[in-house]
ZAMARGU-4260 file (C-alpha; in steps of 0.2 Angstrom, whole numbers, plus 5000, padded with zeros to 4 digits):
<rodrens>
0) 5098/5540/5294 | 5114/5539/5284 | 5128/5526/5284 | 5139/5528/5298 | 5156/5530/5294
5) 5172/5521/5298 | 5176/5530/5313 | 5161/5531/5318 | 5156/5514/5317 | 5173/5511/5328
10) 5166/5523/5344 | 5149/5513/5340 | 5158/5496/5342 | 5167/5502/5361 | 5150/5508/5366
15) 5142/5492/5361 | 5155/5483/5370 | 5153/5495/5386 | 5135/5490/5388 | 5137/5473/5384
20) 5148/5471/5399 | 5136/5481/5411 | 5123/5472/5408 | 5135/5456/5412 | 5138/5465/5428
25) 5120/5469/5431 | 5113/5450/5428 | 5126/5446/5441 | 5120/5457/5453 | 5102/5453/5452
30) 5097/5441/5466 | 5081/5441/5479 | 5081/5457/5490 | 5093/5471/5480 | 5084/5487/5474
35) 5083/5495/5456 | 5093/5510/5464 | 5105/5500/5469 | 5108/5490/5453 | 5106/5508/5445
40) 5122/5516/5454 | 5132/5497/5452 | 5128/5502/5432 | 5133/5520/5436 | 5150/5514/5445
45) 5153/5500/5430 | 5150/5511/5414 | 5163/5524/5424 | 5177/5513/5426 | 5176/5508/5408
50) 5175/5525/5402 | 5159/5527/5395 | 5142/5538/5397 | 5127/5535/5398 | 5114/5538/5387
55) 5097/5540/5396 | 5101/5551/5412 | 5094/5567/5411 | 5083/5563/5394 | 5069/5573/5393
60) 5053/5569/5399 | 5037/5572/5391 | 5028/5591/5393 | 5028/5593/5412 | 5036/5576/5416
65) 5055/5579/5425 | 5070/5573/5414 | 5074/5553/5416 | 5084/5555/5433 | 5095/5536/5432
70) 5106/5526/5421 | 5096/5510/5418 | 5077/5510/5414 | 5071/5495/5427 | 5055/5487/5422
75) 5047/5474/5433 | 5032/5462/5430 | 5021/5471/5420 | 5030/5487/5416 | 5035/5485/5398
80) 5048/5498/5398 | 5055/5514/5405 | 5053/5510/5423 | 5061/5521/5436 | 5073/5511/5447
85) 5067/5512/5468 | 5070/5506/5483 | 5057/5489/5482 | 5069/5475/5485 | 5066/5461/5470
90) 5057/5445/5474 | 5057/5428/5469 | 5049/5426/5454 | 5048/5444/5450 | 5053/5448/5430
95) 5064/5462/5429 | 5069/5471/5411 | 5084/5481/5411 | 5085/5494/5397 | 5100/5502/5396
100) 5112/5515/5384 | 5129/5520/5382 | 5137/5536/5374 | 5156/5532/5369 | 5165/5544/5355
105) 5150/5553/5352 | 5142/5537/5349 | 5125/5529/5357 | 5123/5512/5358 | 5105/5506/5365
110) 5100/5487/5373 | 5088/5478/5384 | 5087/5460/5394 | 5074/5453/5403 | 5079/5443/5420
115) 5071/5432/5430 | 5075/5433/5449 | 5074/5417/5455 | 5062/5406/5451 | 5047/5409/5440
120) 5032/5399/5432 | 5035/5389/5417 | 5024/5402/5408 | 5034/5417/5414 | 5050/5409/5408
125) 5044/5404/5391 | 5038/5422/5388 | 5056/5427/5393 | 5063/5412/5380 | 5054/5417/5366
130) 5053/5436/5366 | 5073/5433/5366 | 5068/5422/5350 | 5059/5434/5341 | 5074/5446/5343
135) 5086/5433/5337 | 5074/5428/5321 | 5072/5448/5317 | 5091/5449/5316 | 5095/5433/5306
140) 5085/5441/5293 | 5094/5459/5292 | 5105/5462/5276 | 5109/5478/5266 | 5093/5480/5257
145) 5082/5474/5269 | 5066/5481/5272 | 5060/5486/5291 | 5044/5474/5285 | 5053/5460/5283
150) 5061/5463/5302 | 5045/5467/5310 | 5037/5451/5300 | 5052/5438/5309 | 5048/5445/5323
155) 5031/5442/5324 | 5032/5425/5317 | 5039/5420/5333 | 5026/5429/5343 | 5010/5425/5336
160) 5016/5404/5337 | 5017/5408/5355 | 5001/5419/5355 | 5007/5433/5364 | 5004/5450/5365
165) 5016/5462/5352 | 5016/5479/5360 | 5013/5489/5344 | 5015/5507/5352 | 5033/5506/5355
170) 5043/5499/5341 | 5064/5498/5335 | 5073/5513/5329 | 5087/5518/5320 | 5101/5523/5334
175) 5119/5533/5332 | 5121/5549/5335 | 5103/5551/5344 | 5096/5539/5355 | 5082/5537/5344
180) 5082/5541/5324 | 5073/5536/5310 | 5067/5525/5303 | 5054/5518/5315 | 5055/5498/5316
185) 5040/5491/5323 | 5039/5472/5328 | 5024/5466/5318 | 5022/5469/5298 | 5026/5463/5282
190) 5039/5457/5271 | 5044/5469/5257 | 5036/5483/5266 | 5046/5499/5274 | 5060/5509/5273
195) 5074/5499/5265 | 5092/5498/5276 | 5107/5497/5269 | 5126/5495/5274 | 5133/5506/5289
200) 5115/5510/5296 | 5114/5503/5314 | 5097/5502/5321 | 5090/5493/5336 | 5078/5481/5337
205) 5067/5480/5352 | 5052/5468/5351 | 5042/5470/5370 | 5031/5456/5371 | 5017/5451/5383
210) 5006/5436/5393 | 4990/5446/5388 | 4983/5460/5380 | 4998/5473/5369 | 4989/5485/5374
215) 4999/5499/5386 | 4996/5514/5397 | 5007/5528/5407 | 5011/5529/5424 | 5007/5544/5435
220) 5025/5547/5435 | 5024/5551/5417 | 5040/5539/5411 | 5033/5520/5415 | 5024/5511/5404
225) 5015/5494/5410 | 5002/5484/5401 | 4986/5489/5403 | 4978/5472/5408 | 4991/5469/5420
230) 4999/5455/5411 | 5016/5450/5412 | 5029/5460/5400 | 5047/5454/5394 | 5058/5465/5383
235) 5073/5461/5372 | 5086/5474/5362 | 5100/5475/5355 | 5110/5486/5344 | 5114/5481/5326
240) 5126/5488/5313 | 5121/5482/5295 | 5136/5475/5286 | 5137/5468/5266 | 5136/5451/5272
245) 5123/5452/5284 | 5123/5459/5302 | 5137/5464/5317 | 5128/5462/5334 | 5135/5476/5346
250) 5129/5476/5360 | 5133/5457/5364
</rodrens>
């Protein structure tokens, strides 16, 4: 990946702020008894009015697997990520992950949350608290020079305190011009180790943690990926442009 460039990094920063707003929109919505196709077309309507694209409708699927057909990849319970929104209304309790990307200028922006609707068990929301942590300790250490070890490794350090699972076959990614470039930024690792960053890069950061096991399989719809022991998933993103003094947040 090469440093983006000054206009570049302008359409980046309107996409980041497109998509920051959706999702605004989105947690508003969220409430007991709304469907993920309907908080998919409320994302749709949104991103329209504020000019934007999005980023994941129609991406391809995997050999034989149809393109992504919505906006927003919905992820409920244990679904890590790239959940396809239906028409089961939301319950109480449930934990919904909202992954979402936006095209503006040529420019692709990518971020997740992950909601509570409702009420949930203490457990559920500290898994919700500190996968959000980890997040933020991955991007208080980024810095031109840094290493994608030295990410990975803050973000682990928050997760292993809590002992949870670190989903280890899905990782960060450099973000830009493609939904997904390099380098690869996985959410476990070592200080000092990796492909170094430097300023103008924006990359994402996506640690997906979990109540159990990290390990992970494929629905038979060939896009949803859940944990494998059923366990309860949260997921956290957002897209980052490296600066000399540290770190731009763009998609907050």
């Amino acid at each position: 990946m090469r440093p983006k460039n000054p206009a570049e990094i302008t359409a980046i920063r309107k996409s980041g702020k497109m998509l920051a707003e959706v999702l605004r929109h989105l947690e508003a919505a969220l409430k007991p008894g709304i469907t993920g196709n309907e908080i998919d077309q409320i994302a749709r309507q949104k991103l329209k009015e504020l000019g934007g694209e999005p980023a994941f409708l129609g991406v391809p699927g995997p050999r034989g697997v149809p393109d992504f057909p919505a906006t927003v990849c919905i992820s409920v319970n244990d679904a890590v990520v790239h959940g396809l929104p239906d028409d089961v209304p939301f319950k109480n309790g449930d934990l919904v992950s909202f992954d979402f990307g936006v095209i503006y200028g040529g420019m692709i922006t990518d971020a997740a949350r992950t909601f509570i609707v409702g009420e949930a068990s203490e457990q559920a929301k500290q898994l919700v608290i500190e996968t959000k942590r980890s997040l933020d300790a991955g991007i208080k250490v980024i810095k031109n020079g840094i290493r994608t070890g030295d990410i990975g490794a803050a973000v682990q350090s928050v997760l292993d305190e809590g002992n949870y699972g670190i989903v280890r076959e899905l990782v960060g990614h450099g973000v830009g011009h493609e939904l997904h470039e390099a380098p690869e930024i996985p959410n476990y690792g070592f200080k000092g180790m990796g492909d170094k960053l430097q300023t103008g890069m924006t990359i994402a950061v996506e640690p997906m943690a979990t109540l159990g096991d990290w390990k992970v399989v494929v629905d038979p719809d060939g896009w949803t990926i859940r944990t494998r022991d059923g366990s309860l998933s949260a997921h956290f993103e957002d897209t980052l442009l490296i600066t000399d003094s540290g770190v731009e947040i763009l998609t907050r």
